[in-house]
N, C-alpha and C positions, 0 to 999 in steps of 0.2 A: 132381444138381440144378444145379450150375454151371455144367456143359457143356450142359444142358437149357435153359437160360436166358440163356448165351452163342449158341446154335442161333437160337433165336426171336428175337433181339436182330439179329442177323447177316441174317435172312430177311427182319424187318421192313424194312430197309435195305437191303436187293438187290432184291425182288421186283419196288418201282414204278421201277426204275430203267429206261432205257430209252435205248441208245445212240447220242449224235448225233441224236435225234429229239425235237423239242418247242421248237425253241429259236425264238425269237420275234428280231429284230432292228430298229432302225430304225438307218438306209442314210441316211448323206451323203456326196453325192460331188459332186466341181469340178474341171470342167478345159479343157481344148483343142479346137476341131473342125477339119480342115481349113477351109484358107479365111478363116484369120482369125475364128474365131467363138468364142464362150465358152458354156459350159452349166453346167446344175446340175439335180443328181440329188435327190430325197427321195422313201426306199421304203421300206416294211414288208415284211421277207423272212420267210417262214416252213418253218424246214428240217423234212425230210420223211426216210426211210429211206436210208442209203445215203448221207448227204450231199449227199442231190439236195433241193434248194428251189427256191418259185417267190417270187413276190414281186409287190404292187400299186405302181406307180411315177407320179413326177409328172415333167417334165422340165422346164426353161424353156432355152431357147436363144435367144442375141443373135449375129446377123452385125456384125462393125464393117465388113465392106465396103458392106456396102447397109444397114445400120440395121434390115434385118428383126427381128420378136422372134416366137417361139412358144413355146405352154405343149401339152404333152401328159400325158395322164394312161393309163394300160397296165395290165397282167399282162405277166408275163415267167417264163419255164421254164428253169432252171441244174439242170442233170443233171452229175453231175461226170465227170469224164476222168482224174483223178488225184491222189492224194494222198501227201504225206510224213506227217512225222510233227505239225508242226503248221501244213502246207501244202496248201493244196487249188488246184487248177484245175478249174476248171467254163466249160461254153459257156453261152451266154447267146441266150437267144430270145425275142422277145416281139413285140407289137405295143399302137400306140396312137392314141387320138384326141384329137384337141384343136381348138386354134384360131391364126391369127394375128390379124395386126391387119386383116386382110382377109375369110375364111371359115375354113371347116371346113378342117381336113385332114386327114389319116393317116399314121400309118408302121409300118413294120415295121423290125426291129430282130436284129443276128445280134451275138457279140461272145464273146473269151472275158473270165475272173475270175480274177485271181491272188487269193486269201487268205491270210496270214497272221494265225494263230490266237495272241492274247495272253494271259497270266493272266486269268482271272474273266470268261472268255470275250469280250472285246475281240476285234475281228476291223478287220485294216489292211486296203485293198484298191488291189487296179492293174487298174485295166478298160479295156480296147480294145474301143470301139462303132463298129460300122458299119450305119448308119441309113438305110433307103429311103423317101423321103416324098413325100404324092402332093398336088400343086396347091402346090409352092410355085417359088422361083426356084431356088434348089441342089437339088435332088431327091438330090442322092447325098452320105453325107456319112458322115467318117471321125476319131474323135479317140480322147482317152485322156484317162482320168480318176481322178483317184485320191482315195481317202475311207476312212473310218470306219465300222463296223458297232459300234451300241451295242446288246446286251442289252437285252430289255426282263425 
């Protein structure tokens, strides 16, 4: 009877269990672009099998050389390349559109993700973006940023 009840108590508790898949995040990141420029990140990632997540992103980027601003909003694809134990690296893909203070524009977006993974699933991160975008004055542009992945 004990071991009967200890069984079903243990199965309750493993079955919906599901690893590394389900986790919900919301993404702040701030940092540097070539060229003098500053950005800032705000995403909702959603991991998938294997550690691979995509994620809907917003961007805003300011040039202090020429006072440009732009806001982009995306999808992006982080399939991962390698893990430690509570380390991941993943590439980063995506593209987006938005606007300046002028028109439309576009970019596409290549980069990798350092994560480290904290208690109660905090996640640190170091990201290297390199950004190709169409109809502005810098068209090529290259930083690093680093942020926060909070649990939803």
């Amino acid at each position: 009877m004990r071991k009967s009840l200890l069984l079903s108590l243990l199965l309750l508790v493993v079955l919906p269990c599901r690893a590394q898949e389900g986790y919900t995040h919301l993404n702040l990141a701030g940092g540097w672009m070539y060229k003098d420029a500053l950005t800032a990140n705000l995403a909702l990632e959603f991991s998938k099998r294997h550690h691979n997540s995509y994620e809907i992103f917003s961007d805003a980027y300011k040039s202090n050389v020429d006072d440009s601003k732009n806001w982009l909003m995306g999808v992006a694809y982080k399939p991962m390349l390698t893990r430690s134990r509570n380390t991941l690296l993943k590439l980063r893909l995506g593209a987006g559109i938005g606007s300046n203070t002028e028109h439309f524009i576009g970019a596409l977006q290549a980069g990798l993700e350092l994560s480290y993974v904290l208690p109660g699933n905090v996640v640190l991160m170091l990201q290297q973006k390199n950004e190709g975008v169409l109809r502005v004055d810098h068209s090529f542009r290259a930083g690093l940023l680093a942020g926060i992945k909070i649990p939803l």
